[in-house]
C-alpha positions as CSV (number, residue, x, y, z in Angstrom):
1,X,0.0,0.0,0.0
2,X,1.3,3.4,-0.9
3,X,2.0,5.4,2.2
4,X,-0.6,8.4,1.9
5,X,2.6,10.6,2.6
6,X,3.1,10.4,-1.2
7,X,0.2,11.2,-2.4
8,X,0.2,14.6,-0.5
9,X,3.6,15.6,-1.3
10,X,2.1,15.2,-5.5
11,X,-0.7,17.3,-4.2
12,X,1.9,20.1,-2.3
13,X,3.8,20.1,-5.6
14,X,0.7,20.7,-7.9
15,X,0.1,23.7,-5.8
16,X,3.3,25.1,-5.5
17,X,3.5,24.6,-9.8
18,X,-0.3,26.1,-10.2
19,X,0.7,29.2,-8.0
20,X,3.7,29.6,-10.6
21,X,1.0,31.1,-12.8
22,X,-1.8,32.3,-10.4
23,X,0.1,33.5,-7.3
24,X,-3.7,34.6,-5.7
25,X,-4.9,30.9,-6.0
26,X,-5.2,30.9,-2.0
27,X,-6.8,34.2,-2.4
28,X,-9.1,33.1,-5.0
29,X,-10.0,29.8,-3.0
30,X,-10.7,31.9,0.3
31,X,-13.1,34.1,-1.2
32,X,-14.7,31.2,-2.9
33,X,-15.7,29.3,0.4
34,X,-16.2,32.5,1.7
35,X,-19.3,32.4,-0.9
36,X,-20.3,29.0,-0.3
37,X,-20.2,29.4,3.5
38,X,-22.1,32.5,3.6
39,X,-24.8,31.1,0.4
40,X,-25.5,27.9,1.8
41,X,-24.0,27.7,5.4
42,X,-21.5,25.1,7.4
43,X,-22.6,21.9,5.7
44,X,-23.1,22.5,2.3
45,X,-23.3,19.7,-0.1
46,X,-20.7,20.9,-3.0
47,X,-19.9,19.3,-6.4
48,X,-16.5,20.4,-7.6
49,X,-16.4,20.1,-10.8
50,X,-13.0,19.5,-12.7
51,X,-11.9,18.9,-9.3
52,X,-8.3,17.9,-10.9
53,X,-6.2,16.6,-7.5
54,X,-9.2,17.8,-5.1
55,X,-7.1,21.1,-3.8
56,X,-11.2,22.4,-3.6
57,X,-12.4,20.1,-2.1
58,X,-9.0,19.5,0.6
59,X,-9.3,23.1,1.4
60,X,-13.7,23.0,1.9
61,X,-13.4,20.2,4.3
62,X,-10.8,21.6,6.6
63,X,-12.8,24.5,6.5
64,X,-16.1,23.3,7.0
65,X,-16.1,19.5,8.6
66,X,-19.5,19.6,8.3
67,X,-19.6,19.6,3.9
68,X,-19.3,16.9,1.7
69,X,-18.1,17.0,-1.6
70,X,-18.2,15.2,-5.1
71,X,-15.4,15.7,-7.1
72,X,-15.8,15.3,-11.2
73,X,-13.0,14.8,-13.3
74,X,-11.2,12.7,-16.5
75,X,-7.3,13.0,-15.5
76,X,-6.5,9.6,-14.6
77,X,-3.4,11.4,-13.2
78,X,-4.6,14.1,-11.2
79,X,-7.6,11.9,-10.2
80,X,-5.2,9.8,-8.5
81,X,-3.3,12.0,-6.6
82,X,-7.0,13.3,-5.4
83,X,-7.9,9.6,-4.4
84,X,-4.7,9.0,-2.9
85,X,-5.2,12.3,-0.2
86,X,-8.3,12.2,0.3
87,X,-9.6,8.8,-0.3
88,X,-10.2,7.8,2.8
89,X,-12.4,11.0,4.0
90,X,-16.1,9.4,3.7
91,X,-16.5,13.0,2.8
92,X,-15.7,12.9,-0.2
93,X,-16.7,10.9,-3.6
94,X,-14.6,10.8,-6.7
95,X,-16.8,10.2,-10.0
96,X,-14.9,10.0,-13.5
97,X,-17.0,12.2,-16.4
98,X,-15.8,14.0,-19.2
99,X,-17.6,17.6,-19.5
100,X,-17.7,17.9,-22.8
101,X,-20.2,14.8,-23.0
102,X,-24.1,15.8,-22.9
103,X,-24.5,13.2,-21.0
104,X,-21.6,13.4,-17.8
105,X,-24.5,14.3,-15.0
106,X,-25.7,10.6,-15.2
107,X,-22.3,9.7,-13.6
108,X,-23.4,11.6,-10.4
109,X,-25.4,10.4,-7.2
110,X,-28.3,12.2,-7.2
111,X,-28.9,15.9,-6.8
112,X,-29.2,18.7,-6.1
113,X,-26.3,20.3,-4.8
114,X,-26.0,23.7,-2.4
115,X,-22.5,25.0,-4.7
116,X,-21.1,23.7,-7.6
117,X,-17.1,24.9,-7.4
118,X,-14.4,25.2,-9.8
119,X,-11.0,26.8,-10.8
120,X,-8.7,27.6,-13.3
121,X,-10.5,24.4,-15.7
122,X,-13.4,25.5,-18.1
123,X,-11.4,27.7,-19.9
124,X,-10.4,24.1,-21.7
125,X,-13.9,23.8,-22.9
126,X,-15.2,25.7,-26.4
127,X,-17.8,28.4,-25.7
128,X,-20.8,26.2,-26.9
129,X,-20.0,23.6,-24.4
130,X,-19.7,25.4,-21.8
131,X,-22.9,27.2,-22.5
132,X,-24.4,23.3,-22.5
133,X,-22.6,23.1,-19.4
134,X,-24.2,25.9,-18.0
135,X,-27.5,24.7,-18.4
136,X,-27.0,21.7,-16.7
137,X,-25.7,23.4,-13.7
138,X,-28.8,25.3,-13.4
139,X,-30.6,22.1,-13.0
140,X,-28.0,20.8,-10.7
141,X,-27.8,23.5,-8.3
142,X,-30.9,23.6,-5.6
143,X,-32.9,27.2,-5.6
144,X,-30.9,29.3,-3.9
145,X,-27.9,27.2,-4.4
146,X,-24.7,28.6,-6.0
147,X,-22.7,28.4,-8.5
148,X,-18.5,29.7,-8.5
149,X,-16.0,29.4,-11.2
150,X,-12.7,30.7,-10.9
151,X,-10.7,31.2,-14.3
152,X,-8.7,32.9,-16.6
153,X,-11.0,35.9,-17.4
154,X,-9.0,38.6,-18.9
155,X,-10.5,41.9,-19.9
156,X,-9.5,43.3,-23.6
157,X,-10.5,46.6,-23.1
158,X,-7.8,47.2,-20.6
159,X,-4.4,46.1,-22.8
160,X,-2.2,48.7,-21.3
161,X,-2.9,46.8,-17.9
162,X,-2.9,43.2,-19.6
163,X,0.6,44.1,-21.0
164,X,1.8,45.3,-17.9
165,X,0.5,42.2,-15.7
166,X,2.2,39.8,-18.3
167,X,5.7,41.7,-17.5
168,X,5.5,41.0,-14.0
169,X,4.4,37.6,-14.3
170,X,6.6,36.4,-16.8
171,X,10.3,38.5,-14.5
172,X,8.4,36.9,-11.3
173,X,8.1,33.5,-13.2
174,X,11.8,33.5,-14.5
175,X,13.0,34.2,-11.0
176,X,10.8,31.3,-9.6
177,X,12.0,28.9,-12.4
178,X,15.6,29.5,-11.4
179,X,15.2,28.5,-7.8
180,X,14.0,25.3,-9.2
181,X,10.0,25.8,-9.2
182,X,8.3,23.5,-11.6
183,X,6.3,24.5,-14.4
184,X,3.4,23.0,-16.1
185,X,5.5,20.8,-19.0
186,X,8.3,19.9,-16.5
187,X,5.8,18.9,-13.7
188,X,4.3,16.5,-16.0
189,X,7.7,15.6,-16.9
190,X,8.5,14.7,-13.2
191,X,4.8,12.9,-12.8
192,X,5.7,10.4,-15.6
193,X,8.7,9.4,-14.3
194,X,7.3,8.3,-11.0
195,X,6.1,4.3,-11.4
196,X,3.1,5.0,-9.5
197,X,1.8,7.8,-11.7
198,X,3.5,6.6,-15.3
199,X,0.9,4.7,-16.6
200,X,-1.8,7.1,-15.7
201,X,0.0,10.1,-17.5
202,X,0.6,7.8,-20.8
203,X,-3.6,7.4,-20.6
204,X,-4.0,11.3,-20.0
205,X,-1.6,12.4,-22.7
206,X,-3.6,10.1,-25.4
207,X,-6.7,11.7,-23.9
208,X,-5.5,15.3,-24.0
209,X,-2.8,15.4,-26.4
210,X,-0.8,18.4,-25.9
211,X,-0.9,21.4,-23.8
212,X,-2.7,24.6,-25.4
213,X,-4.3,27.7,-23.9
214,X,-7.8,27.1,-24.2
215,X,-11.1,29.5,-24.8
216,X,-11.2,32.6,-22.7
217,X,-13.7,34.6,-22.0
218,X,-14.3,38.3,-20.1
219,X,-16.3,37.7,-17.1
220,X,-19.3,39.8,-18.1
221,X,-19.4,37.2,-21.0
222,X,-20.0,34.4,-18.2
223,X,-21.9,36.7,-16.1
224,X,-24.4,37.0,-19.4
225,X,-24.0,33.4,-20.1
226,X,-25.0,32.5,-16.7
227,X,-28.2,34.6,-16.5
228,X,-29.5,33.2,-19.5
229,X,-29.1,29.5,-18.2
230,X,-31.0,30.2,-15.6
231,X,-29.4,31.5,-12.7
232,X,-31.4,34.1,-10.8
233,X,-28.4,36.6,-10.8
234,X,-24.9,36.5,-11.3
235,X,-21.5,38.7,-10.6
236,X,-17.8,39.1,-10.1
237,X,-17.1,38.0,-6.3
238,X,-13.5,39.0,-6.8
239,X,-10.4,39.5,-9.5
240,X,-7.0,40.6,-10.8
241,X,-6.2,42.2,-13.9
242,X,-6.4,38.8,-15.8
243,X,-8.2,36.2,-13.1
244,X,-11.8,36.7,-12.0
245,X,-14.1,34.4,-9.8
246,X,-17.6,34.8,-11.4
247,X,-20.9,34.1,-8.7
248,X,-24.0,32.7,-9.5
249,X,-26.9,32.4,-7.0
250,X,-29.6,30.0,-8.7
């Protein structure tokens, strides 16, 4: 049996290489339970979707014993990092769906959930699917549930600012890559040549081929999207110049 010990050092590591790009994650994830505490109280019942190695969902149930979460993903990778940390929680369930199929809510116990949660992942879908996907959370969500995605939402009316973000980022970046942080091609790198995570990566780079940037969109783009799917109202709970974490109360 693989001591659990490994498992959470993957999970540290993922962090450390996602806060290489997005060095508010924590921020972003404290205002996001922030939301869900204050929408739907100390025992919400959240799906978080795209839930990658469960850094959500590890972060929720320290913060709120009293929540459970299902976690959604495809990564056979990340998946089993998030099965090897939090596994054992009773907590927690781990389903396996891919997004972009009509159908992936028939992979989930039943409904409906008090938040749906998720972060820096449907940028990978294309704008029609994750109007679809939309949709489907409105029926997923309970009446007064909520709905928060964190992503890559930058604004193009404000290039100046843009411009001068991606400076910082990339000297900041360069300085963090020299002291030996990983980024995203070399951390996948290091997950493949672990014997416990090698055969998982060879099935999620046949599944994803390679790395690209993905579909962005300015928040008032999901804030409109979201309204139309159903949501009673929706809004930017927080953001940086190129990061926002869009609300939606159903």
């Amino acid at each position: 049996m693989v001591d659990r010990h490994h498992w959470e050092q993957w999970q540290r590591s993922w962090d450390r290489q996602q806060e290489w790009y997005l060095p508010d994650r924590e921020e972003r994830f404290r205002v996001m339970l922030d939301v869900v505490e204050a929408v739907t109280g100390p025992a919400p019942r959240v799906l978080d979707l795209a839930c990658g190695t469960g850094s959500i969902t590890e972060r929720l149930l320290a913060r709120l014993p009293g929540a459970t979460s299902v976690g959604v993903d495809q990564d056979p990778a990340l998946m089993t990092i998030a099965r090897g940390v939090l596994g054992d929680d009773q907590r927690f369930t781990l389903v396996t769906a891919d997004l972009k199929d009509p159908g992936w809510a028939e992979a989930l116990p039943p409904g409906p959930f008090d938040a749906v949660v998720t972060a820096t992942a449907l940028h990978w879908l294309p704008g029609t699917a994750l109007v679809r996907l939309f949709a489907d959370l409105a029926g997923l969500v309970r009446p007064g549930g909520v709905f928060l995605n964190a992503d890559h939402m930058p604004d193009p009316e404000v290039p100046l600012l843009n411009a001068a973000e991606r400076t910082l980022r990339h000297g900041r970046q360069e300085r963090e890559k020299a002291d030996g942080v990983l980024d995203w091609e070399s951390w996948w790198l290091a997950a493949a040549a672990d014997p416990l995570l090698a055969e998982q990566v060879a099935v999620r780079n046949r599944l994803y081929g390679s790395h690209a940037d993905g579909e962005s969109h300015p928040a008032g783009w999901h804030v409109e999207r979201l309204r139309e799917a159903g949501f009673a109202e929706a809004g930017v709970a927080w953001r940086s110049v190129t990061d926002a974490l869009v609300a939606a109360v159903r």
